[in-house]
Steps between C-alpha positions, in 0.01 A plus 500: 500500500222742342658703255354762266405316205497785224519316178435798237293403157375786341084513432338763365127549449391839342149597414302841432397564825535347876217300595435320843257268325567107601416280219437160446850456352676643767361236755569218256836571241636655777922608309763285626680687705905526409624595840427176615709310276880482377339436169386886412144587312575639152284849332540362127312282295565348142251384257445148673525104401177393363489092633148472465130656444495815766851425653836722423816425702656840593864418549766795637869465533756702663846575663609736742883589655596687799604497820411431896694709720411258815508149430430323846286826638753517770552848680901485453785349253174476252592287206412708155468243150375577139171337402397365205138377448349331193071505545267300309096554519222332361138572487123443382185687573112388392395700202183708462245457238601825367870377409390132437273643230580783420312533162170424696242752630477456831474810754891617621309630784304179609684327784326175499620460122817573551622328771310185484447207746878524560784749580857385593834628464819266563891604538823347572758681560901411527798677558855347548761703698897471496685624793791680279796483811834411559366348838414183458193525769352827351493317159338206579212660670333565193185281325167442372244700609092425356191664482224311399117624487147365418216749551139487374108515554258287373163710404667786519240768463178273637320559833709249644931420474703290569875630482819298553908613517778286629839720460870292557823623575868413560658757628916502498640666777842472633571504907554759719840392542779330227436193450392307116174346699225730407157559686294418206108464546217349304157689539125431405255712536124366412191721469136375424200733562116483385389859380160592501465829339091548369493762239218648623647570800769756645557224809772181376742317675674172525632225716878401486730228612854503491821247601864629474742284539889626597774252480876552540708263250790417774385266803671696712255719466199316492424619842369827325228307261150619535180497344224697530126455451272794498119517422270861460246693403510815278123706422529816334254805387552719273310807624646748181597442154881482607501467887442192679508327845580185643540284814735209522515223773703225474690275710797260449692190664884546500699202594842369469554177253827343680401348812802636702444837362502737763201692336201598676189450352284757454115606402602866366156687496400778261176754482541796237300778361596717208399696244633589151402817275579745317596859638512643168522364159899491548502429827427154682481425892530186688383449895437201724524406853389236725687255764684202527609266718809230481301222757821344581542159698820599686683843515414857392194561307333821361210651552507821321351739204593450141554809259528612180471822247633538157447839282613478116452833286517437121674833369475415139380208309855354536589544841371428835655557889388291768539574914395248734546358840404158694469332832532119457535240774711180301577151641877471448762266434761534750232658788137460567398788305622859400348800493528729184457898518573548048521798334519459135480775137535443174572656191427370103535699196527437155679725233455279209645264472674568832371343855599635826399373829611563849391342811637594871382351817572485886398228736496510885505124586460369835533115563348340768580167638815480318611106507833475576552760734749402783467714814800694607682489142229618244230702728114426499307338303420850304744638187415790361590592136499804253480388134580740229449422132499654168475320182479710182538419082524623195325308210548584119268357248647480123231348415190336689690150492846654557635605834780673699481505863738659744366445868672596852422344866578670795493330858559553857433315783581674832408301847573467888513140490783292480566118505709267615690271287756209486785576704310717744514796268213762457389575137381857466187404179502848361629572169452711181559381169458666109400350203544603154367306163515611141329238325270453179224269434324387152145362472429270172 
């Protein structure tokens, strides 16, 4: 069942001023992103392990202890347990000329010298969780989760790019209901793209591919494997020193990878136009529309608009709110597809060496084409959902490799649906569950 995955790892990035610009870097060492992974993305960094001539290993260790109010996400009798998670990271990054040679006289300010024919950044993440619970089947429904990430461009600042990512996950998740067999999954997510970007030109853009690949650990729930295949195309114009404009058009083949999967294939369709700029020098805006359309071979489709907005408003150098709202059409798991009305805000502040974030969001979810829906017991094939989630933290730097994290996870799940289950009974799949970690992490 599609759940709310809100896996909280803090990330701050704080400069002078907002800027909508879209850089090189940002297409290419795109940040890992924590909420995708048990294993969570860490904000300190230690001097490094010199192995060799322009490569430092960047290790991080940690260990947090709370609790989980809502073991099973089940919407009555929920089963609370302590947690305890030990985390391990490890990373490398290519090196600029500047910090390979840093007695040398090359320009700071010349790209080409300091990023060479090369720029990659690699991570692996791991985090280990015990289930702290008299309950046997709570317990053992911790594990190891992984995040592992390989990012880079080759000719990074020349007329032409080519850029590569591949990002892996295992993500531990126990069942809706008590039992020690979790609904673990294994995901990959590839990205390649050629960027042309002529510097004597305020028109760029670049060609992408990517494959995802989702795969459930249990066979008993193969029948919800899938992998996806999408190719597009991305020009952009910068018309203003901090506002530009783009068109996106891509389209993608979604099929199931167990042959007695009930999943439909698909050939989800997407044409966006957006712009990003700068309404002030503290203030940045986001816009794009366009349409899409799911192309399914059997069962309900979509043909509708896509949306999105996002307003962020810098109030000093070390804060920043952000507003926003999206329409997204998403193929789905246990349906065809769902639809996604989001509205999302954030806050970050630092009080040196104090870091506060807070992050609340509300979903309207429609599914479509639900799979196992059984006339006359569980409805139509629609379910409608409201999500509610707010993750928040608290980080405290002693010292720039030294860190004290206390971060909270709210969730709640509220739907019309419900299911039937062994024994003829119906399963109600809302729930709302807490999470609380106090944890610190080192970086050598």
């Amino acid at each position: 069942m599609i759940r709310l995955l809100a896996s909280f790892g803090l990330v701050l990035s704080l400069v002078a001023t907002a800027s909508a610009q879209i850089t090189p870097g940002d297409i290419s060492i795109t940040a890992f992103n924590p909420g995708d992974a048990t294993a969570p993305a860490s904000t300190i960094e230690g001097r490094g392990i010199k192995v060799g001539e322009g490569t430092v290993l960047r290790p991080v260790f940690g260990a947090e202890t709370g609790f989980v109010s809502n073991v099973f996400y089940e919407e009555d009798d929920a089963q609370p347990a302590g947690v305890l998670r030990l985390i391990a990271q490890i990373g490398t990054a290519s090196l600029g000329a500047a910090r390979l040679h840093p007695s040398s006289t090359i320009e700071q300010d010349d790209p080409q010298e300091n990023l060479g024919q090369l720029e990659y950044r690699a991570n692996l993440r791991l985090s280990y969780d015990f289930m702290l619970a008299e309950d046997n089947t709570a317990s053992e429904t911790g594990g190891l989760g992984i995040g592992a990430s390989l990012h880079g461009m080759v000719n990074p600042m020349g007329r032409l790019s080519f850029g590569f990512g591949d990002d892996f996950v295992r993500l531990i998740r126990a069942a809706n209901f008590e039992t020690d067999s979790n609904t673990n999954r294994d995901i990959n997510h590839l990205r390649l793209l050629m960027l042309y970007r002529p510097r004597d030109s305020a028109i760029s853009g670049f060609l992408y591919y990517e494959n995802r690949i989702d795969i459930f650990e249990r066979d008993e729930q193969s029948f919800a494997d899938r992998m996806t295949n999408r190719v597009g195309l991305h020009p952009q114009w910068r018309f203003l020193p901090q506002t530009q404009a783009y068109l996106d058009l891509s389209i993608a083949n979604v099929t199931a990878l167990d042959s007695d999967s009930q999943k439909v294939t698909s050939y989800p369709l997407v044409v966006r136009a957006g712009i990003s700029t700068l309404l002030t020098v503290k203030t940045t805006l986001n816009l794009d529309a366009g349409y899409t359309n799911g192309f399914y071979d059997d069962g309900p489709s979509f043909s509708a608009p896509t949306i999105g907005a996002m307003i962020g408003y810098r109030y000093n150098p070390l804060g920043r709110v952000t507003a926003g709202y999206s329409l997204t059409y998403e193929d789905s798991i246990n349906a065809n597809y769902f639809r996604d009305h989001v509205l999302r805000a954030s806050w970050q502040h630092i009080v040196n060496p104090v870091i506060f974030m807070v992050q609340p969001e509300v979903h309207f979810r429609q599914y479509r084409g639900v799979t196992f829906a059984v006339p006359g017991v569980m409805g139509e094939d629609t379910r409608n959902d409201v999500i509610f989630a707010v993750v928040g933290g608290v980080h405290y730097n002693f010292r720039r490799w030294l860190m004290a994290t206390l971060n909270y996870r709210f969730t709640s799940v509220s739907t019309d649906y419900m299911y039937s289950v062994a024994g003829g009974t119906v399963d109600d799949p809302s729930y709302a569950r807490h999470e609380l970690l106090l944890g610190m992490r080192v970086a050598l």
